[in-house]
ZADRENBA-650491 format. One record per residue: y, z negated, x of N, C-alpha, C in turn. Coordinates in steps of 0.2 Angstrom, whole numbers, plus 5000, padded with zeros to 4 digits. Each point is the difference from the previous one (the first is absolute). Layout:
N
YZXYZXYZX ...
END
This chain:
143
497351954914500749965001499849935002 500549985005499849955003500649954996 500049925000500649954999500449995004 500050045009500650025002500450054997 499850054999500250064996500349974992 499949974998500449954993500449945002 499949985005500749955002500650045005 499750065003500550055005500350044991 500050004996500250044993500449944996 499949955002500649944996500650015002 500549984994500750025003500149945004 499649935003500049955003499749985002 499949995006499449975003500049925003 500549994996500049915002499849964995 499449965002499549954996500749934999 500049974996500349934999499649975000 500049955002499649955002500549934997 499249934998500649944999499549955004 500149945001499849965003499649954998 499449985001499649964995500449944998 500549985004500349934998500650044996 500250044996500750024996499749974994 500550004996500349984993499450064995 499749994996499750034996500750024996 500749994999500550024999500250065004 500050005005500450045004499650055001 499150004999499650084999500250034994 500349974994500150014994500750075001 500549965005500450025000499950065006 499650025005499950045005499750064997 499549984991499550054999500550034997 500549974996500550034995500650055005 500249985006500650025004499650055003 499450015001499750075005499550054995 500049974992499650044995499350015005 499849975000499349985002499649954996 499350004999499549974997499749955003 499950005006499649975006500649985006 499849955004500349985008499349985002 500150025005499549955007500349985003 499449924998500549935004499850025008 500549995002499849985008500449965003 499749945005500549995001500550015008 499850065003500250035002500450075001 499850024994500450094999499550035002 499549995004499550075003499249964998 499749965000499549994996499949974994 499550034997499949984992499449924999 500549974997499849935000499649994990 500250054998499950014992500350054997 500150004995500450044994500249974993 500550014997500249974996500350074994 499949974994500250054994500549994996 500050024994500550014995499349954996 499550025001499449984995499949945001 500049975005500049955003500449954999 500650014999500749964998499850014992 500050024997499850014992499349934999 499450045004499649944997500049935003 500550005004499949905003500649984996 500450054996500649984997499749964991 499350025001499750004994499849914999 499949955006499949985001500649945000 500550025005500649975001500650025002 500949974997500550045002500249995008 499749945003500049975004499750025006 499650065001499950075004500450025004 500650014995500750045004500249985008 499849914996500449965008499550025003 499450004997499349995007500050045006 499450005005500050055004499850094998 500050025003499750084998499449975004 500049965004499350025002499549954995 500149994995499649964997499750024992 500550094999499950054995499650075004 500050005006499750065004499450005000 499950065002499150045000499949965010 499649975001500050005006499550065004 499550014997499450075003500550044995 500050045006500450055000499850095001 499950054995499650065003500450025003 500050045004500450045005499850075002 500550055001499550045004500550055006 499650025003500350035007500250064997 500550035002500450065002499550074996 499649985007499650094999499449984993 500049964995499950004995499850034996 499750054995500050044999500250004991 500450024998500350004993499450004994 499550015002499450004996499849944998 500149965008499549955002500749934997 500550015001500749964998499849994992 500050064996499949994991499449975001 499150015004499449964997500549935001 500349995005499849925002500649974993 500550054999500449964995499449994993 499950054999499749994993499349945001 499750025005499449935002500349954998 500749995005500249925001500449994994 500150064997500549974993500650005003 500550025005500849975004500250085000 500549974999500850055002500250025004 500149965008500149975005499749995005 500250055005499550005005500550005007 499949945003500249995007499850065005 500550045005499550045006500349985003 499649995004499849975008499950015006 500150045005499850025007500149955005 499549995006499949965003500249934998 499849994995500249924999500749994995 500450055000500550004999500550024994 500250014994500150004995500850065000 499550074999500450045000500050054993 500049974993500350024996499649974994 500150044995499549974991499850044998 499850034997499650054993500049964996 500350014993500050024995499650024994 499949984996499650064994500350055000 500650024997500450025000500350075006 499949985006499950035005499650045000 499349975000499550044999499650064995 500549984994499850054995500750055002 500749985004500550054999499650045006 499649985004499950075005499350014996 499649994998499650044997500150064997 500649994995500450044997500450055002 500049995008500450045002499550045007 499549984998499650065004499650024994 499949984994499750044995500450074997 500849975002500650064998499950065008 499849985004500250035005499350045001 499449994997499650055002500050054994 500149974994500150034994500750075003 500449985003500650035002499650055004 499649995002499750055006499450024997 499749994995499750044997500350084996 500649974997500550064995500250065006 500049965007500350035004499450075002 499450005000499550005002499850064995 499849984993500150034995500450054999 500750015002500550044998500150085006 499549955006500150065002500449995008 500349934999500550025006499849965007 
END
């Protein structure tokens, strides 16, 4: 299974994106309005300039309330993993679990065409371990 095949199974394939120069307020409010963990800052809408979390808001909040007002680009991850399309859902979990993230940018030609997810990643696991399993009983039964 590729990570086209996991973002073509989303019920949504539109990335949110904020702008390195937005309100550390207003990622607050875009991770809450769209139930999401992660945005990639761009300041463009089509390349990834960074990434920004929930984790991220929490530990510079540790430090000062005065965050809120600051930039996002000043709480962001600027090296950023990313991976292309034909990715292969194997290779998507090594890189999470190596780099320790949630949140994985993907990108063709330059261009910032969707996220992965933990979450993602473990739902299609789960649903090709249901579907060979499915096809094993099937197999075994006889039909």
């Amino acid at each position: 299974m590729r990570i086209s095949d996991v973002i073509g199974g989303k019920p949504s394939k539109d990335v949110i994106t904020i702008s390195p120069d937005a309100k550390v307020r207003d990622l607050i409010r875009l991770l809450a309005e769209h139930n999401v963990g992660a945005l990639v800052v761009s300041g463009d809408g089509s390349t990834v300039d960074g990434i920004v979390s929930e984790r991220d808001v929490v530990r510079h909040l540790l430090d000062s309330d005065d965050i809120l007002e600051g930039a996002v680009s000043a709480i962001m991850t600027a090296e950023v993993a990313t991976a292309e399309p034909a990715t292969t859902l194997e290779a998507m979990r090594a890189l999470m679990t190596e780099r320790r993230i949630r949140h994985v940018p993907v990108v063709a030609d330059g261009r910032l065409v969707g996220i992965i997810s933990i979450g993602d990643v473990v739902k299609a696991a789960m649903d090709q371990l249901t579907f060979e399993r499915d096809q094993l009983d099937h197999y075994v039964q006889g039909g």
